[in-house]
N, C-alpha and C positions, 0 to 999 in steps of 0.2 A: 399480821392480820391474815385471815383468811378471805380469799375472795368469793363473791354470791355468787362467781355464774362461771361455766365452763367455757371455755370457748366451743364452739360446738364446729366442724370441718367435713366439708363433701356431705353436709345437710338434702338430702334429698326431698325436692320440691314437689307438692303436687301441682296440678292444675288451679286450683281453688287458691292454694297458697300464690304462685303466680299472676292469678287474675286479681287477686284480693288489689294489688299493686295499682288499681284500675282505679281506685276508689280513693288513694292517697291524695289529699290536698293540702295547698300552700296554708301556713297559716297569716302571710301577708298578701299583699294584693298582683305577687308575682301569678306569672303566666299556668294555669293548670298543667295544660299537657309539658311546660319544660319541667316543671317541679316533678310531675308523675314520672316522665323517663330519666330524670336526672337519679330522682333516687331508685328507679329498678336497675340501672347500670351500678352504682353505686351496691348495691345488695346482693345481685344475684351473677351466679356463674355465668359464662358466657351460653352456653346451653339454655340453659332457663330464661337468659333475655335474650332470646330469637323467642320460644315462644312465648315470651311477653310481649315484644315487637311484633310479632302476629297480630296478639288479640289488638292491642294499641291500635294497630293499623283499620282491624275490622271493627276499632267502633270510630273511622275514619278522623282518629286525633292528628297530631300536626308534630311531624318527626321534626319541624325545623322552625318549632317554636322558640322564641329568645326566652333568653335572663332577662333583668334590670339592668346588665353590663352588654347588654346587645349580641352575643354569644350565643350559640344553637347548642345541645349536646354533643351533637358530632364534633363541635370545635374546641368544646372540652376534652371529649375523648383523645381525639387526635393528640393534644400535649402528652397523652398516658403512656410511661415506659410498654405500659402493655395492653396497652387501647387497640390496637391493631387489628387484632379479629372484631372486634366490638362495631369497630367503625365501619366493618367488610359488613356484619349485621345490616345494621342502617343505610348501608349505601344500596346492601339487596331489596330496601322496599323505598327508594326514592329521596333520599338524601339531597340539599343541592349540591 
């Protein structure tokens, strides 16, 4: 079989496409802003989430919003063989 879709690699972001990220919501009754950062770290390079943690930041959302398992992103991230710079991100704009 042939597959539908390419993988696509080093996709260069705009802004729009970044911010668009702003606007993603749970479709359960978890936490808005962990679901929004969960999945910009989850999608985008580390380059494009700093400036997605920017905008985040300036529309005053909550870097250290929980999961349902009581969990912030940052303590996600930190298990990640390659979370490291991700977490250095998040700790630049107030991480606990």
């Amino acid at each position: 079989m042939k597959k539908d879709k390419v993988k696509v690699l080093d996709e260069v972001w705009t802004e729009d496409h970044i911010k668009s990220f702003l606007s993603v919501r749970p479709h359960d009754n978890s936490d808005e802003d962990f679901h929004m950062l969960l999945k910009a770290y989850q999608s985008m390079r580390k380059e494009d989430f700093a400036v997605f943690v920017a905008f985040f930041r300036g529309e005053n959302r909550n870097i250290n919003a929980q999961g349902s398992d009581g969990r912030t992103v940052p303590d996600i991230v930190t298990e990640h063989r390659h979370g490291a710079e991700y977490v250095d991100i998040l700790k630049s704009v107030g991480t606990r």
